[in-house]
C-alpha positions as CSV (number, residue, x, y, z in Angstrom):
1,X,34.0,45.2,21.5
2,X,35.8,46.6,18.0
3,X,33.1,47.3,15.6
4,X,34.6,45.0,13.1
5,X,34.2,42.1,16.0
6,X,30.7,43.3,16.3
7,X,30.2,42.2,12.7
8,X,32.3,39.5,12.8
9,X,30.2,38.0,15.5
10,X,27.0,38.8,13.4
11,X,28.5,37.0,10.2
12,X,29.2,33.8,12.2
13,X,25.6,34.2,13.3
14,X,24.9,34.1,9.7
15,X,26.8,31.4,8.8
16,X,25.2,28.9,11.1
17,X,21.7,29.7,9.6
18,X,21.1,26.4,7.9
19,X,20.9,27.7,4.1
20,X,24.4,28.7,4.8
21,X,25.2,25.4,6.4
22,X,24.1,23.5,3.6
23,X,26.1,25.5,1.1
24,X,29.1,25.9,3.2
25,X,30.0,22.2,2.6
26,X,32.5,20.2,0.9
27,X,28.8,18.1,-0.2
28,X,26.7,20.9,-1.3
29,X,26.5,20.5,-4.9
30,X,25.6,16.6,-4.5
31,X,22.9,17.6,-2.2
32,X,21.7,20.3,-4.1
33,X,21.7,18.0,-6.8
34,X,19.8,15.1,-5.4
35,X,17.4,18.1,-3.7
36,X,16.5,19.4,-7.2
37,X,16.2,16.2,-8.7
38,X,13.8,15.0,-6.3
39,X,11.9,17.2,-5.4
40,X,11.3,19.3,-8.6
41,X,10.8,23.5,-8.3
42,X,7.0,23.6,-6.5
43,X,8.9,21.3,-3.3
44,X,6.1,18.9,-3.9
45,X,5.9,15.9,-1.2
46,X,7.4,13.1,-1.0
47,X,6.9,10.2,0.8
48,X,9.7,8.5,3.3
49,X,9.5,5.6,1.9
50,X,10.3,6.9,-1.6
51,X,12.6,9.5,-0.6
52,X,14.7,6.9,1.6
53,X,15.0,4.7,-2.1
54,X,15.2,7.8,-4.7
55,X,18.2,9.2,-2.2
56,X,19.9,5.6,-2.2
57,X,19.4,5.0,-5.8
58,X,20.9,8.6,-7.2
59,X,23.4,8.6,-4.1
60,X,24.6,5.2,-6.1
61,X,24.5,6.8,-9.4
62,X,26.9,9.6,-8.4
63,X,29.7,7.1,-7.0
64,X,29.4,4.7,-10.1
65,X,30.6,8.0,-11.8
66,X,33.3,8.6,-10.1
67,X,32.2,11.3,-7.4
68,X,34.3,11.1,-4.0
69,X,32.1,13.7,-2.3
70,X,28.6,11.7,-2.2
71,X,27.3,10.9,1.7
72,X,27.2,7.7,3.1
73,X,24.6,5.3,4.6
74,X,21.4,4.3,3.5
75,X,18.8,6.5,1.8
76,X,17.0,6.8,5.0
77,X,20.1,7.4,7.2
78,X,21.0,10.3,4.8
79,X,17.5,11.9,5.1
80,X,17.8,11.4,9.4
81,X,21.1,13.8,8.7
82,X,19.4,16.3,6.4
83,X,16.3,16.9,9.0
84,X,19.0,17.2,11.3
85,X,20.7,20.0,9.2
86,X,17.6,21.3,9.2
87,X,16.9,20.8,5.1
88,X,14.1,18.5,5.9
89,X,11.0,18.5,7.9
90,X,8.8,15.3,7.8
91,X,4.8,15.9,8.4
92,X,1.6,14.1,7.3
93,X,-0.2,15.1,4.5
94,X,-4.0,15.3,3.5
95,X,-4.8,11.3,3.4
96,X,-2.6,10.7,6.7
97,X,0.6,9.4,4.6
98,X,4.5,10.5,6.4
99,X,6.1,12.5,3.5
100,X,9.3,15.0,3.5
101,X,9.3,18.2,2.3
102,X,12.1,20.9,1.9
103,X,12.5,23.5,4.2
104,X,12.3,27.4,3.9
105,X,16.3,27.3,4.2
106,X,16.8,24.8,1.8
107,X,15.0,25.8,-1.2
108,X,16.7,29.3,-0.5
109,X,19.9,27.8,-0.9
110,X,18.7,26.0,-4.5
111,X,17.2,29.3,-5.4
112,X,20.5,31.1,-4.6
113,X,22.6,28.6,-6.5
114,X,20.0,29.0,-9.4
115,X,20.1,32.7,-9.7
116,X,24.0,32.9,-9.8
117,X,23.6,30.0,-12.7
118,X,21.6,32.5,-14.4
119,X,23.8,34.5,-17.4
120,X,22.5,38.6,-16.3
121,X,24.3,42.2,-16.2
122,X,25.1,44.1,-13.3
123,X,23.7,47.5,-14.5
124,X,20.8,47.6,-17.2
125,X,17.9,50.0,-18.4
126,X,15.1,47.1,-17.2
127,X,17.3,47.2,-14.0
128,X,17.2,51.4,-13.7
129,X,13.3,51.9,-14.9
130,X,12.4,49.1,-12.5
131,X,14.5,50.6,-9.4
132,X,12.4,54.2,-10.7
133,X,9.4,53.0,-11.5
134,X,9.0,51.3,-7.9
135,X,10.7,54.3,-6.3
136,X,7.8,56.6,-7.7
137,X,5.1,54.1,-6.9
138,X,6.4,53.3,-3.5
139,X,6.6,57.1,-3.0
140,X,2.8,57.7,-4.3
141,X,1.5,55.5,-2.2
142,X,3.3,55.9,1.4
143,X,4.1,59.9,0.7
144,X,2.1,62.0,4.2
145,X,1.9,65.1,2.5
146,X,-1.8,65.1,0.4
147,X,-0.1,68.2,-2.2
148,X,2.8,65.8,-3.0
149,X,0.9,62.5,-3.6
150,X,-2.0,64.4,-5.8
151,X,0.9,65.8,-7.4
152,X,2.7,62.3,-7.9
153,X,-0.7,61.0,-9.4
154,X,-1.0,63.9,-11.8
155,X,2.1,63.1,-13.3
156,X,1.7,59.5,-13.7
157,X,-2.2,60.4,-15.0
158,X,-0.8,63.2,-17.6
159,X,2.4,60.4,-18.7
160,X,-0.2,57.8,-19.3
161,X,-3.1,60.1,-20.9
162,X,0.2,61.1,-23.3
163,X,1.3,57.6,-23.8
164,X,-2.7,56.3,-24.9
165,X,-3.1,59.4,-27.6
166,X,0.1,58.5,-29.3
167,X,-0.6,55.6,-29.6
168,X,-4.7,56.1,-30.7
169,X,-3.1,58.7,-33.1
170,X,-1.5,55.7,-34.6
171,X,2.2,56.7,-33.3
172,X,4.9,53.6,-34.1
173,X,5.6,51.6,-31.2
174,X,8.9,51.1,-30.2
175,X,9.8,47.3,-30.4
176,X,11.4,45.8,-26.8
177,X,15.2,45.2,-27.5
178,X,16.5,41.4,-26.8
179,X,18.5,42.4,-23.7
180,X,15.4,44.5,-22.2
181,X,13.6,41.0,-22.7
182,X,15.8,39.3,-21.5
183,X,16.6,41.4,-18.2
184,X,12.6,41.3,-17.8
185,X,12.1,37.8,-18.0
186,X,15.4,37.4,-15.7
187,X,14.0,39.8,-12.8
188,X,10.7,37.8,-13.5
189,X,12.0,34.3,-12.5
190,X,13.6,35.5,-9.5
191,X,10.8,37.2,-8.5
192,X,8.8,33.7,-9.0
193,X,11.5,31.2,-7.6
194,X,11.4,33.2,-4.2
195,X,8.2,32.4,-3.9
196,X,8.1,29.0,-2.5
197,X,10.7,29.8,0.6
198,X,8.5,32.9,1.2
199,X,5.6,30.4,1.4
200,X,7.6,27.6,3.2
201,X,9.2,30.2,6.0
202,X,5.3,31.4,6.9
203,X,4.4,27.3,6.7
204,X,7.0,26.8,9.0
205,X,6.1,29.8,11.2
206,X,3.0,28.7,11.9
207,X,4.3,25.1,12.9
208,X,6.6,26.9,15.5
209,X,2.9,28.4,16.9
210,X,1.4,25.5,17.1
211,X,4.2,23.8,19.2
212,X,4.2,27.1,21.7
213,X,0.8,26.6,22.1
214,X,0.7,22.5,22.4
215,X,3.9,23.4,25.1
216,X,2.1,26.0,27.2
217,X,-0.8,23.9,27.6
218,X,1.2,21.3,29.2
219,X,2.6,23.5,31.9
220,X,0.6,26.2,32.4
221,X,0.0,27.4,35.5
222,X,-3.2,28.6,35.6
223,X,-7.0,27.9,35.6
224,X,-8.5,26.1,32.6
225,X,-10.6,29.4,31.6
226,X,-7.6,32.0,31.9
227,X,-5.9,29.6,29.5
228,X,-8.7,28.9,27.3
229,X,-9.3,32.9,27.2
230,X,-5.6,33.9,26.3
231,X,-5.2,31.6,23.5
232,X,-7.9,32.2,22.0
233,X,-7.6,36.1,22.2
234,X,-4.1,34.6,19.8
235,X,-5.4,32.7,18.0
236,X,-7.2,35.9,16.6
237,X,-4.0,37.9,16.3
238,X,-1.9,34.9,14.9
239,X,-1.9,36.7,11.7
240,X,-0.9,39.9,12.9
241,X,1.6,38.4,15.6
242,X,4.6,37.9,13.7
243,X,6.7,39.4,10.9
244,X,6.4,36.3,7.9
245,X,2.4,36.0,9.0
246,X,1.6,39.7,8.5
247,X,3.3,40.1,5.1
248,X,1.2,36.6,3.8
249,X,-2.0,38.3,5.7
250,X,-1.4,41.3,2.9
251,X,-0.4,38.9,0.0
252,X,-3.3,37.1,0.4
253,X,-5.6,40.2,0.6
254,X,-4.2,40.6,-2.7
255,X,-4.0,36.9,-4.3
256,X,-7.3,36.3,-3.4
257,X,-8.7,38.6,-5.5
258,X,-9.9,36.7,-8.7
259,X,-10.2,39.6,-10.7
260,X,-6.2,40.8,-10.1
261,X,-5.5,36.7,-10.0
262,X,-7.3,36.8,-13.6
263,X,-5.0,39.4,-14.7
264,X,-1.7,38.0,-13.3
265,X,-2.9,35.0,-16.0
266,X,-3.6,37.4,-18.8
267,X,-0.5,39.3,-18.4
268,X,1.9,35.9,-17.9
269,X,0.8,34.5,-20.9
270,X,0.9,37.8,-23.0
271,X,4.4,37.9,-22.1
272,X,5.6,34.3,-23.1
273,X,3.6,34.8,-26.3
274,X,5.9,37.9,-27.5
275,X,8.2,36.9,-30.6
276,X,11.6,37.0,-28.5
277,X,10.2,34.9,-25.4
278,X,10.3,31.3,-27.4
279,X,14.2,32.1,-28.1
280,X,15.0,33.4,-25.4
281,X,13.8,31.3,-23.0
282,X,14.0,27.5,-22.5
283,X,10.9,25.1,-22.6
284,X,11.8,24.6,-18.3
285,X,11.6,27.9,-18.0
286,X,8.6,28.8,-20.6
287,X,6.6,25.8,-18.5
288,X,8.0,27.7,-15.2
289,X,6.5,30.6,-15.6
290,X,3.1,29.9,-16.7
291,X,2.8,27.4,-13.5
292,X,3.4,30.8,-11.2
293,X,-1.0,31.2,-11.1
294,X,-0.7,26.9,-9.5
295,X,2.3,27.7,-7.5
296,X,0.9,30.4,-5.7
297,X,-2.8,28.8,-5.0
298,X,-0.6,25.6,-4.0
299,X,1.6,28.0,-1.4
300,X,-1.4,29.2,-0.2
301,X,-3.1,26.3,0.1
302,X,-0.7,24.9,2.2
303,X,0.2,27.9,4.4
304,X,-3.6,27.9,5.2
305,X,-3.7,24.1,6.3
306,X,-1.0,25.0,8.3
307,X,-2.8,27.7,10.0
308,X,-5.9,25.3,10.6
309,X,-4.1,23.1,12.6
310,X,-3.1,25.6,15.1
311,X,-6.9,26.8,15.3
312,X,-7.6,23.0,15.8
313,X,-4.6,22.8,18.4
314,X,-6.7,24.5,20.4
315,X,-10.3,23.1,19.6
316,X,-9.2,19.8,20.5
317,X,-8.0,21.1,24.1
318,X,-11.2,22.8,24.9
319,X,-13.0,19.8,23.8
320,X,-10.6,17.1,25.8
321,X,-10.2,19.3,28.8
322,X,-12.1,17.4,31.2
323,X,-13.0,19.6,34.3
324,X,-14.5,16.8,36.4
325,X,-11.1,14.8,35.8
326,X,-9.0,17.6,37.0
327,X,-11.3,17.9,40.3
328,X,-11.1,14.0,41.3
329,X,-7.2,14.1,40.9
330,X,-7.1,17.3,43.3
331,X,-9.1,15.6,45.3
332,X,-7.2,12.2,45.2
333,X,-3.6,14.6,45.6
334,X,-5.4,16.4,48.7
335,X,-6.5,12.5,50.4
336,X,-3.0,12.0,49.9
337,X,-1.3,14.9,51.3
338,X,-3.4,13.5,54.2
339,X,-1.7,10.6,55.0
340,X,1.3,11.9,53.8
341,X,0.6,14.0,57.1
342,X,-0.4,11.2,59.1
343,X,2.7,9.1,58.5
344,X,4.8,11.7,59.3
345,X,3.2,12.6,62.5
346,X,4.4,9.2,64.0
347,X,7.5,8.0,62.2
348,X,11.2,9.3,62.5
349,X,12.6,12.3,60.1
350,X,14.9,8.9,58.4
351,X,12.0,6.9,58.2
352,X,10.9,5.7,54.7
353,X,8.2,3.5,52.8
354,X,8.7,0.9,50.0
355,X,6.2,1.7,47.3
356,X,5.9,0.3,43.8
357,X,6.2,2.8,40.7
358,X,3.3,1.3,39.2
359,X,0.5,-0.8,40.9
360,X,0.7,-4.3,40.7
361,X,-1.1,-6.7,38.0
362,X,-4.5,-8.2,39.2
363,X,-4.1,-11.5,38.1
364,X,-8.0,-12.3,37.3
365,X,-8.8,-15.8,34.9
366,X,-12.0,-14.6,34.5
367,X,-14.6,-12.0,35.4
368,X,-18.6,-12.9,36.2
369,X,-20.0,-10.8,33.6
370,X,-23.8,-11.8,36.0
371,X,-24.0,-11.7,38.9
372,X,-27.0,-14.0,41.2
373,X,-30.5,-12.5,40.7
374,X,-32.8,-14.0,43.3
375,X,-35.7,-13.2,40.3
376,X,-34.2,-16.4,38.8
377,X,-34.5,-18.7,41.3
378,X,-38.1,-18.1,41.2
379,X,-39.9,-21.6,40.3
380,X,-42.7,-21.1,37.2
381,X,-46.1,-20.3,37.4
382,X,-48.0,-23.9,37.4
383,X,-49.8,-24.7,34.0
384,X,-53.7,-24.0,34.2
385,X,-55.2,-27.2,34.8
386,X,-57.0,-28.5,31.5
387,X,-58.5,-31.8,30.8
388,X,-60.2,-31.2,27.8
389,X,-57.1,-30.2,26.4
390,X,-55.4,-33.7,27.3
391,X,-55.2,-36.6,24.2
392,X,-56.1,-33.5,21.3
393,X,-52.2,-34.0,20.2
394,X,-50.1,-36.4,18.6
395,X,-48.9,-39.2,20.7
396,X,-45.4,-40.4,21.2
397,X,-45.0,-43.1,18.5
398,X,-46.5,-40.6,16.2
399,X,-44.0,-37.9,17.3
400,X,-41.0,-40.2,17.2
401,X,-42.2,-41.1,13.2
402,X,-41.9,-37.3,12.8
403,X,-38.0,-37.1,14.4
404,X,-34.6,-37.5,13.1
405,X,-32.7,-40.8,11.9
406,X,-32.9,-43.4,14.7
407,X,-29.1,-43.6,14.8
408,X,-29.0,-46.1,16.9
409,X,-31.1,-48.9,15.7
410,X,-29.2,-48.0,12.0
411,X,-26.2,-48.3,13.8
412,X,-26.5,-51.7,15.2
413,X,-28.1,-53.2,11.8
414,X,-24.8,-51.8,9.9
415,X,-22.6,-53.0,12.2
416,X,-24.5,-56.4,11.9
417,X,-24.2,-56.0,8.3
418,X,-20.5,-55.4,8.3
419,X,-20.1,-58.8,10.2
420,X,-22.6,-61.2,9.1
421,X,-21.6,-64.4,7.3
422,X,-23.8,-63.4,4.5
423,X,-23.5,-59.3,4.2
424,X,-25.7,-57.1,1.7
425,X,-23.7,-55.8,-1.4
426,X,-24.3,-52.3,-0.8
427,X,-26.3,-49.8,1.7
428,X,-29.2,-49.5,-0.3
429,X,-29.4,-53.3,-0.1
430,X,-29.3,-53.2,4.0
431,X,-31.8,-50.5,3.3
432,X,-34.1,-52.3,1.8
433,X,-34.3,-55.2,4.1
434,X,-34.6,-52.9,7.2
435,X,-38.6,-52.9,8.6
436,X,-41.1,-50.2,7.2
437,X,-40.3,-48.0,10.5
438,X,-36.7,-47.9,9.9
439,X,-37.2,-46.9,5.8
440,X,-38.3,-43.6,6.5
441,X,-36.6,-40.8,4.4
442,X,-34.5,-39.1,7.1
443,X,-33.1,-42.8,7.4
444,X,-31.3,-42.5,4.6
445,X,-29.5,-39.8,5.6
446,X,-28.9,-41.8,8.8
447,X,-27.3,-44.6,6.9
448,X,-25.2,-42.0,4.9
449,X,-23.6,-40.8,8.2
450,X,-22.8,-44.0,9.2
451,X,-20.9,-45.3,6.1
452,X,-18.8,-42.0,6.4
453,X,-18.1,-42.7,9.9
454,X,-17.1,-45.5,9.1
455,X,-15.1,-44.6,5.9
456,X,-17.0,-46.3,3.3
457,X,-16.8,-45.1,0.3
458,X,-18.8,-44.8,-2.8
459,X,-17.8,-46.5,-6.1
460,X,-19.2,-44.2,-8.5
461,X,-22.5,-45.6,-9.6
462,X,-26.3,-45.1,-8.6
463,X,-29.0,-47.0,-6.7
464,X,-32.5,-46.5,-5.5
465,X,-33.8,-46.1,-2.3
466,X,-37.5,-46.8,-1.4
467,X,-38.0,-45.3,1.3
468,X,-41.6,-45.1,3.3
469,X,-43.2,-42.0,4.8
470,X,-45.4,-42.2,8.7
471,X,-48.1,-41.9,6.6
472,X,-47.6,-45.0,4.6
473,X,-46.8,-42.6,1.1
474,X,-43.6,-43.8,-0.4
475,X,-40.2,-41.9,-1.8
476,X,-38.0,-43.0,-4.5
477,X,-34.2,-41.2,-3.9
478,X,-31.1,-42.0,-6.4
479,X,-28.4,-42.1,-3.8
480,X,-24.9,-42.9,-4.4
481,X,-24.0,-46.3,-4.3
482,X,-21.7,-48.0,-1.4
483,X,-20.8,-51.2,-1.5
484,X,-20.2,-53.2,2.0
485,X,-17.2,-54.5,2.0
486,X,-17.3,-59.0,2.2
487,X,-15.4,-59.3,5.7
488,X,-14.2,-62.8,4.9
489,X,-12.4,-61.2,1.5
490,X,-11.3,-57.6,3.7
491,X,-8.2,-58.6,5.4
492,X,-8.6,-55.0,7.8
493,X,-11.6,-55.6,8.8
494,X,-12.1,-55.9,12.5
495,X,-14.9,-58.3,13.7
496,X,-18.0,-56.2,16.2
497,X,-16.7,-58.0,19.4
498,X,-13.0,-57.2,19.1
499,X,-14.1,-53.6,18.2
């Protein structure tokens, strides 16, 4: 192969990386439009439900304005296309809600299309004393030979030294020019706006690991304790195991320093407080730049949980791996290699055996939760024999005085009442003319039951009951009243015998 089909072949490559993909579209801008409107700079979650509406509603906005190149479908249709593309991933957050985030690939493509927005020069002094002054540091700090990097240090400690007594000596200070602001804050933002890809692509990293692991576990080979063993000894060199996690491993050295974190604030806000910054930059940008402290805690915040769950990936396998499971289905699998050996040993090579795919239902109605316990057929220990003790209780007539309404005897007398030639006017009337044993107070209760069961109803007023106790005391109750109705005048009345 040419050497220019060599490259070729590594530009198509290229081209089918997803943030190419997305921006090698005839829909691009409309989706890196509805991307940015969503989803703001800091890719903060959303969730699917109000992604699918947010992408329906602006998707609608755009073809009311006369835009031919908007997608089709429904909001959540649309989304389905863009995980596909790989611009979105869809994962649960914190409190267990399904929300979509952007991918590493696309917020490199918004970041790309923001930077060439961005007005800057191709050559500049910012741009030349930046390229030197990380040439010399870079150099300082990764130069073998010890003369040359004490030397490289000298120099820097002698420019400095110079630099502080000009200025203690009361020396004028040069003022910044506009474009060396404005080349500064330019390199600044795309310095900051890479940040959340860099953060997403080592999320996303560690998502890959954690399906590798979840996969091998399925079908690996080997005993429980070799597998147990080797994933844990990666589990401790997941940081170190791949490209994106060892450059976040160093960041984080470095961002979680407070003190340098504290200074990264300090310096930031210096910066936008200089006379030139307010016209120079916008109130986005301004409100951009002093959210880069947030932005990067949130990155790492996340990149962190991420990490977590393949730790946890592997906690909850050691703790659901159940070795006494694993033994009874080798032994079950070696009872029925067994028969398997059996059947063969006395049916043809063509033979063959009907079985289901799934055992059959039990059809049970109901299952004995007890079963027969000859304890309970057991008769009772006979009572101790104890005359004394006979006659020292109350006796039946007194117990019966004690009971509940006597709903029979009330019963017949109502029923009596309802059909005599010459009825009561009301319930408290039959009350009254009912004997002493039959006025107790729970009798009026009785009567009440009665009259409901037999839908009579009460007409709004009052009337007193007299009723009398076992013990010949007497109770006075205001009860509502209920007239009985006449049944010579109550055309639906039924007489007691045809009833």
């Amino acid at each position: 192969m040419s050497e220019v089909a060599a490259e070729l072949a590594r530009v198509r490559a290229d081209f089918r990386q997803p943030t190419l993909t997305l921006l090698h579209q005839r829909q691009a801008p409309v989706v890196i439009a509805v991307f940015r409107a969503v989803f703001g700079r800091d890719n903060r979650p959303v969730p699917t439900a109000r992604l699918h509406a947010q992408v329906e509603d602006h998707l609608a906005q755009l073809r009311a304005a006369g835009d031919a190149d908007v997608p089709t479908g429904t909001g959540r249709e649309v989304c389905l296309r863009w995980m596909r593309g790989r611009w979105l991933v869809r994962t649960l957050d914190d409190s267990g809600r399904e929300v979509y985030s952007l991918t590493s690939h696309a917020q490199q493509a918004l970041e790309l299309v923001k930077s060439l927005s961005r007005d800057r020069s191709t050559l500049s002094e910012h741009r030349i004393a930046t390229l030197l002054s990380t040439v010399r540091r870079f150099n300082s700090e990764a130069n073998p030979d010890r003369t040359s990097r004490v030397t490289l240090l000298n120099a820097e400690i002698a420019r400095l030294t110079a630099e502080r007594d000009r200025l203690v000596d009361g020396a004028d200070i040069e003022p910044a020019t506009p474009d060396y602001m404005l080349e500064g804050f330019t390199e600044l933002q795309l310095l900051v706006s890479a940040l959340p890809s860099d953060f997403a692509r080592v999320e996303e990293r560690f998502a890959e690991i954690r399906a590798e692991i979840l996969a091998s576990f399925r079908a690996e080979p080997r005993p429980a304790g070799e597998v147990i063993d080797d994933y844990l000894a990666r589990a401790d060199a997941l940081m170190t195991a791949t490209p994106e996690g060892r450059a976040f491993e160093g960041a984080f050295a470095l961002l979680r320093d407070d003190e340098m974190v504290g200074r990264l604030r300090e310096d930031l806000t210096a910066l936008l407080d200089h006379p030139l910054a307010d016209r120079l930059l916008a109130d986005a940008e301004r409100g951009e730049l002093r959210a880069t402290v947030r932005l990067i805690r949130e990155g790492l915040d996340r990149v962190l949980a991420q990490r977590s769950r393949v730790t946890s990936a592997l906690k909850e396998y050691i703790l659901a791996h159940d070795v006494t499971r694993d033994r009874e289905l080798e032994q079950v699998l070696r009872q029925v290699e067994s028969e398997l050996a059996t059947w063969m040993a006395t049916s043809g090579p063509r033979a063959t055996v009907g079985l289901p795919l799934l055992p059959a239902r039990a059809e049970v109605e109901h299952l004995r939760e007890r079963f027969h316990d000859p304890a309970d057929d057991v008769a009772p220990e006979r009572l101790a024999d104890a005359p004394q003790a006979r006659g020292s209780g109350p006796g039946y007539e007194e117990l019966l005085a004690l009971g509940g309404p006597s709903l029979g005897d009330l019963r017949e007398r109502l029923d009596h009442a309802l059909t005599a030639l010459d009825p009561a006017a009301s319930l408290g009337d039959l009350f009254d003319s009912l004997e002493p044993a039959l006025r107790r107070p729970v009798e009026v209760l009785g009567l009440l039951h009665l009259a409901a069961d037999r839908s009579l109803d009460a007409d709004g007023g009052t009337e007193t009951y007299r009723a009398r106790r076992a013990d010949g005391t007497e109770r006075v109750f205001e009860v509502p009243r209920v007239p009985l109705p006449d049944p010579d005048l109550d055309p639906t009345s039924t007489p007691l015998e045809e009833r």
